[in-house]
C-alpha positions in Angstrom: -20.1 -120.9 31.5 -22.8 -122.4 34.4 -26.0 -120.7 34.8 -25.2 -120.3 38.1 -22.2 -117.7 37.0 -24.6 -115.7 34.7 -25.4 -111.7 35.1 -28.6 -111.8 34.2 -31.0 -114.4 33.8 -31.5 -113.6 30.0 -30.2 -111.6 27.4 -32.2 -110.6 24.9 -31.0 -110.3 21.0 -33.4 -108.3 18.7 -33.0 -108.8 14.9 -34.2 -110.0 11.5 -31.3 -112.2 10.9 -32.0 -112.7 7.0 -29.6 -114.4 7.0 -27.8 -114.9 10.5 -24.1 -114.1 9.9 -20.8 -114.3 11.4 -21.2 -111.0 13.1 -24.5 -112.1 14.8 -23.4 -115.1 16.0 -20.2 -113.2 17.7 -23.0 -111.3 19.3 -24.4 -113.8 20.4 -21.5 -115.7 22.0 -21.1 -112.9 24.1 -24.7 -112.6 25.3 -24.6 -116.1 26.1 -21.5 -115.8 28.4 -23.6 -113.3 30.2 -26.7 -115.1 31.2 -28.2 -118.1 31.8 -30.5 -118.0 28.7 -30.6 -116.0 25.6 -34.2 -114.5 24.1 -33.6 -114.1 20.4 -36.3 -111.8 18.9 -36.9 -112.6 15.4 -38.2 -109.4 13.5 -40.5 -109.7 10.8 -42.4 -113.1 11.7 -45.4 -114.3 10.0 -45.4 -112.5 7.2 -45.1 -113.7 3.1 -41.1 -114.0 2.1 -39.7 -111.5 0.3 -36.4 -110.5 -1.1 -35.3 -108.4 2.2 -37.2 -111.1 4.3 -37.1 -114.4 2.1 -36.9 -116.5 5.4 -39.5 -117.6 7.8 -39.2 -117.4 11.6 -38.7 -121.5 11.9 -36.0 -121.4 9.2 -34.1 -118.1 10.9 -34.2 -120.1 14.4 -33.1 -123.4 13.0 -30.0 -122.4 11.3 -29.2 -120.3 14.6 -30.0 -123.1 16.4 -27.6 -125.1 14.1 -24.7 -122.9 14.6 -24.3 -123.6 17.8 -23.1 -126.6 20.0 -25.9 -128.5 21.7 -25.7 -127.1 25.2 -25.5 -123.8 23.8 -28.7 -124.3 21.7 -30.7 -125.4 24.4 -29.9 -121.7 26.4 -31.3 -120.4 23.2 -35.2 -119.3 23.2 -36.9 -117.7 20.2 -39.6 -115.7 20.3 -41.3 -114.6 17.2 -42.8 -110.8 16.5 -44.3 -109.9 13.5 -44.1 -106.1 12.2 -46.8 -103.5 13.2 -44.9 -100.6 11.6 -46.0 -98.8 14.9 -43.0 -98.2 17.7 -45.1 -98.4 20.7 -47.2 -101.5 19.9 -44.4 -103.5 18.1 -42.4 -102.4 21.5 -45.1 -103.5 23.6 -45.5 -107.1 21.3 -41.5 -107.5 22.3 -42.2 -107.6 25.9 -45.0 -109.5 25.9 -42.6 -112.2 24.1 -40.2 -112.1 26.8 -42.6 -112.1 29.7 -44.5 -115.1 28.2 -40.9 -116.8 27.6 -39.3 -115.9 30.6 -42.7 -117.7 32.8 -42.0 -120.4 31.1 -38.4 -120.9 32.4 -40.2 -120.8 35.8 -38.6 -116.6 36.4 -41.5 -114.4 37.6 -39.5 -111.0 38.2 -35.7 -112.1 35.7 -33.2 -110.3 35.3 -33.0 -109.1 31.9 -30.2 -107.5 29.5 -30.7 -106.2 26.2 -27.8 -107.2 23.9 -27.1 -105.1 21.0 -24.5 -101.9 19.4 -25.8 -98.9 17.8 -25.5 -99.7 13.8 -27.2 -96.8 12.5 -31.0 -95.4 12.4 -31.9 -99.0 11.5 -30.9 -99.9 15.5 -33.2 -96.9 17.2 -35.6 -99.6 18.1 -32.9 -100.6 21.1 -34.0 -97.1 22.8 -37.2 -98.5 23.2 -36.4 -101.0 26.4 -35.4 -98.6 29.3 -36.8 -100.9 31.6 -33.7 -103.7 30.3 -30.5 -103.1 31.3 -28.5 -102.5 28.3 -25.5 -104.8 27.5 -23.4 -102.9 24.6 -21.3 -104.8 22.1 -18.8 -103.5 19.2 -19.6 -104.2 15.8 -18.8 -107.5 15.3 -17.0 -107.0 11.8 -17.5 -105.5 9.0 -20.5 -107.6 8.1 -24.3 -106.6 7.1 -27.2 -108.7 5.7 -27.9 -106.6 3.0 -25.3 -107.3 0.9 -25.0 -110.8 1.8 -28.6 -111.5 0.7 -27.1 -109.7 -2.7 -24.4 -112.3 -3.0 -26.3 -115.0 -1.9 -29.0 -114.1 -5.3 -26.2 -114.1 -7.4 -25.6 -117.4 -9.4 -21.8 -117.5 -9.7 -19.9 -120.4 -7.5 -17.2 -118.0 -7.1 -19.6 -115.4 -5.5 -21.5 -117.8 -3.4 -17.9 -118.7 -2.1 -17.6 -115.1 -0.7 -20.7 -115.2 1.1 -20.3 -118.6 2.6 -17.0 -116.9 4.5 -19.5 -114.7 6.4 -21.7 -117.2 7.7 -21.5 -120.1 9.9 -20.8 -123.3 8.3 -24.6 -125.0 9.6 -26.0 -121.3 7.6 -24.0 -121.9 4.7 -24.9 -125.6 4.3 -28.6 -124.5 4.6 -28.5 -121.6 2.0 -27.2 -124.0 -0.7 -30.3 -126.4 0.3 -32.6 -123.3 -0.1 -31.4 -122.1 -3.5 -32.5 -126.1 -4.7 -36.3 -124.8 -3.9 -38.7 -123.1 -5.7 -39.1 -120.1 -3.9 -35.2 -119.3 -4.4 -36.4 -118.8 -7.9 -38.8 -116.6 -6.9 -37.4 -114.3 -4.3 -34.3 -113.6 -6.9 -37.0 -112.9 -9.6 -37.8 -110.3 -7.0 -34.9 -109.1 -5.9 -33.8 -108.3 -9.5 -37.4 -106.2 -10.3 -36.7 -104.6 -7.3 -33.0 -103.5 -8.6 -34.4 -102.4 -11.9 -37.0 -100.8 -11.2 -34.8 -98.8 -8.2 -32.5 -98.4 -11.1 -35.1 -96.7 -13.4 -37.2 -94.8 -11.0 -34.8 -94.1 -7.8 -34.9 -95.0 -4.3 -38.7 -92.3 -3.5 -40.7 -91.2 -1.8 -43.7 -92.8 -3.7 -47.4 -92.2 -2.9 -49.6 -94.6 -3.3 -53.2 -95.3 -2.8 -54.9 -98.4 -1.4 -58.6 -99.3 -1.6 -59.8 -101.2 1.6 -63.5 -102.3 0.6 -66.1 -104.4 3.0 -69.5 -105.8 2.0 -71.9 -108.1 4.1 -68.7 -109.3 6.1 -66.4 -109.9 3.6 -63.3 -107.6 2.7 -62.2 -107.6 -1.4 -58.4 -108.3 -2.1 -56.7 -109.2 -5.9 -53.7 -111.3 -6.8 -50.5 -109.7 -7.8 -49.6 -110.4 -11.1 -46.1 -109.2 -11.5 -42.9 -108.9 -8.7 -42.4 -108.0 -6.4 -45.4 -110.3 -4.5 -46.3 -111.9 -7.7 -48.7 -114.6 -6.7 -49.6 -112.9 -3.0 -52.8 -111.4 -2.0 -53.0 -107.7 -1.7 -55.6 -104.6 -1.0 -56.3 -102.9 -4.6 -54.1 -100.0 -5.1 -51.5 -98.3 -7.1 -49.3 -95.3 -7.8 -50.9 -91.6 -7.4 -51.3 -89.8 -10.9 -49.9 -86.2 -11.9 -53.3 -84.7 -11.1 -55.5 -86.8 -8.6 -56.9 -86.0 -5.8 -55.8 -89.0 -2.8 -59.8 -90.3 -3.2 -60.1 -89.8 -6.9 -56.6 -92.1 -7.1 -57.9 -94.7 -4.7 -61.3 -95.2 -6.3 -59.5 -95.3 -10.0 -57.1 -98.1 -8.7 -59.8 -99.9 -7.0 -61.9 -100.1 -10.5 -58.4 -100.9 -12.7 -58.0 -104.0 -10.8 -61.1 -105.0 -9.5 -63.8 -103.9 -12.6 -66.4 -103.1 -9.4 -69.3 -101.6 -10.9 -70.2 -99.1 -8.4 -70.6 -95.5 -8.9 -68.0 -92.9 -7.9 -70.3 -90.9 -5.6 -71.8 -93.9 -4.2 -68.0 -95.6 -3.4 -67.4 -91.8 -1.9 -70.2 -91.7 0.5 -69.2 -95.3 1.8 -65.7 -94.0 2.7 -65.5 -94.4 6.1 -61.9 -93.4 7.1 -58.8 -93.1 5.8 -55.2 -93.8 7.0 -51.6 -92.8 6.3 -48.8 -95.7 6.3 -45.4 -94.1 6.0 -42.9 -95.9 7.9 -39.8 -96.1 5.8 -39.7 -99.7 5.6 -43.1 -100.8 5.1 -41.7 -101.3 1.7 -38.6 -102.7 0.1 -39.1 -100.8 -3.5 -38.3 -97.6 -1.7 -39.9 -94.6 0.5 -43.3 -95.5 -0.6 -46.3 -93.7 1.3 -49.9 -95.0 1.0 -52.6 -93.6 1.8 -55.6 -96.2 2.6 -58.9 -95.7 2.2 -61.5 -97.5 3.8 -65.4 -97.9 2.3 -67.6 -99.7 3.8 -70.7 -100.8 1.3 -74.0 -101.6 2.4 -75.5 -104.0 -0.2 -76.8 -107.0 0.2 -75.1 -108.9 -1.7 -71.2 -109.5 -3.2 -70.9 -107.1 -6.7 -69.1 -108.9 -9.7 -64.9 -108.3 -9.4 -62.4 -110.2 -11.7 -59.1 -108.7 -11.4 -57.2 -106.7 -14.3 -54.9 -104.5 -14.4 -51.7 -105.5 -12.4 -54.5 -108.1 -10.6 -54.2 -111.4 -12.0 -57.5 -112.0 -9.6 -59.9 -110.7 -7.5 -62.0 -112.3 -4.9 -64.0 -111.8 -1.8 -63.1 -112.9 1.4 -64.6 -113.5 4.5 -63.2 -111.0 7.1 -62.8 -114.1 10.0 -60.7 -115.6 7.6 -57.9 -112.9 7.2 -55.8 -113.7 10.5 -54.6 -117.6 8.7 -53.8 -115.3 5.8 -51.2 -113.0 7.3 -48.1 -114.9 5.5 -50.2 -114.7 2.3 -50.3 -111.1 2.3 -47.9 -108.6 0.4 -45.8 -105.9 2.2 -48.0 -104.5 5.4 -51.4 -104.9 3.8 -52.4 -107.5 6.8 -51.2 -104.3 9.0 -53.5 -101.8 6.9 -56.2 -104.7 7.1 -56.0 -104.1 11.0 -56.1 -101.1 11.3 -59.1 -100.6 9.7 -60.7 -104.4 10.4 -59.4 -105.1 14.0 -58.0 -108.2 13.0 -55.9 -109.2 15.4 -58.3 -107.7 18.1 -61.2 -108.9 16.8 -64.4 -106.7 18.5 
């Protein structure tokens, strides 16, 4: 259709497209026959792959771009928004997006439309744009990412063949690429632990402790050493024992991994605050609930750490450093580094 036909001068698709399927792009047909341009969201931007996220931003919006014809492609805008975990500031992040892309096809005051269907839970986020006029679509088949991404780590040809049904041809091509790379390797490593371990211990809730720790301007992190995040950096941290108290589990983590020398009481006087994460997907092994705590050391100096313990390393890091490490970073733990750090808001 002309842009001069169209509703609404965008539509706006919200979604983590990992992968974009068959079903996606149907809804996407249809909310390009109702405006002149479309304003894909991507979900989950900027942060370290993972199993349930094993695609960047760039890759997500090249094989949409790829799945449609050329004049359709160029209606297409992406605008990428990382998690926050936090309804009203990841809400507020969206528009922002869509403002800044909508100025920049020259439309001041656009009419908007937000494209979507109600899946389940999972699609409660589409309540959070009353201000958009809402555009609702059927399901577009019985399709779903999930399972796809369980095909699509799944070696058998025959398997692969199944999955490659569900996507466009331009995704399908790209997917067999993908699995060629190392990080293909990786991710499935991941996605397997994550099946075993869901096998062997359930689905949660978990409680967890993390161990935020500043000295002289720098904030300590380790190395996973095992999936899922193998290789990523992370805040020390670890599962609550039988009998702990939240503190007592925190500072025992943070020595396991870490080996800082510094005395309970004095590690317990530096606590400065502490935080609950609880959203039910900050993490893909289950309901897990952390609890960070934050201490804030004054010495003059950086103490000894070498990582043990699940930490294949531990280091120091500058705090100005940490926003060009957000795709380095496992789960939320640049999220919990906000929080506490101002990170993205720097004061």
């Amino acid at each position: 259709m002309s842009n001069g036909c169209a509703r609404f001068d965008a539509a706006i698709l919200i979604g983590r497209f990992q992968p974009f399927h068959n079903g996606h792009a149907a809804l996407l047909e249809q909310a390009l026959e109702m405006a002149a341009h479309v304003l894909v969201v991507l979900g989950s931007s900027f942060r370290a792959p993972n199993a349930k996220n094993p695609f960047t931003w760039e890759e997500r919006a090249a094989m949409i771009a790829a799945s449609f014809k050329k004049a359709d492609a160029q209606r297409i805008v992406f605008v990428p928004v990382r998690d926050y975990y936090d309804n009203a500031r990841w809400a507020a992040a969206v528009e922002e997006g869509v403002r800044a892309a909508m100025e920049k096809q020259g439309h001041a005051a656009p009419r908007l439309a937000l494209a979507g269907f109600y899946k389940d839970a999972s699609s409660d986020y589409l309540r959070l744009f009353p201000q958009w006029a809402f555009a609702a679509s059927e399901r577009q088949g019985d399709i779903d990412a999930t399972p796809i991404r369980r095909l699509y780590f799944d070696s058998s040809e025959a398997v692969r063949a199944a999955l490659y049904a569900q996507v466009p041809s331009a995704v399908a091509l790209y997917l067999e690429y993908w699995r060629t790379q190392p990080v293909f390797a990786a991710m499935r490593e991941e996605h397997e632990t994550i099946e075993a371990d869901k096998q062997k211990w359930g689905p949660g809730p978990f409680v967890t402790l993390d161990a935020v720790v500043t000295v002289a301007g720098h904030v300590l992190l380790v190395r996973r050493r095992n999936p899922p995040g193998k290789g990523l950096w992370a805040i020390p941290g670890g599962f609550l024992e039988g009998r702990e108290r939240l503190l007592q589990g925190a500072i025992r983590e943070l020595k396991e991994e870490t080996g800082l020398d510094i005395a309970d009481a004095q590690l317990t006087g530096a606590c400065r605050a502490v935080a609950v994460f609880d959203h039910p997907d900050r993490s893909q092994r289950g309901r897990v609930i952390t609890h960070a705590h934050w201490f804030d050391l004054p010495l003059p100096a950086l103490p000894f750490v070498a990582g043990a313990d699940d930490a294949a390393e531990a280091r120091w890091f500058p705090m100005p450093g940490l926003p060009d490490m957000e795709t380095e970073l496992f789960e939320d733990h640049f999220v919990i580094l906000d929080r506490f750090l101002k990170v993205t808001n720097p004061v």
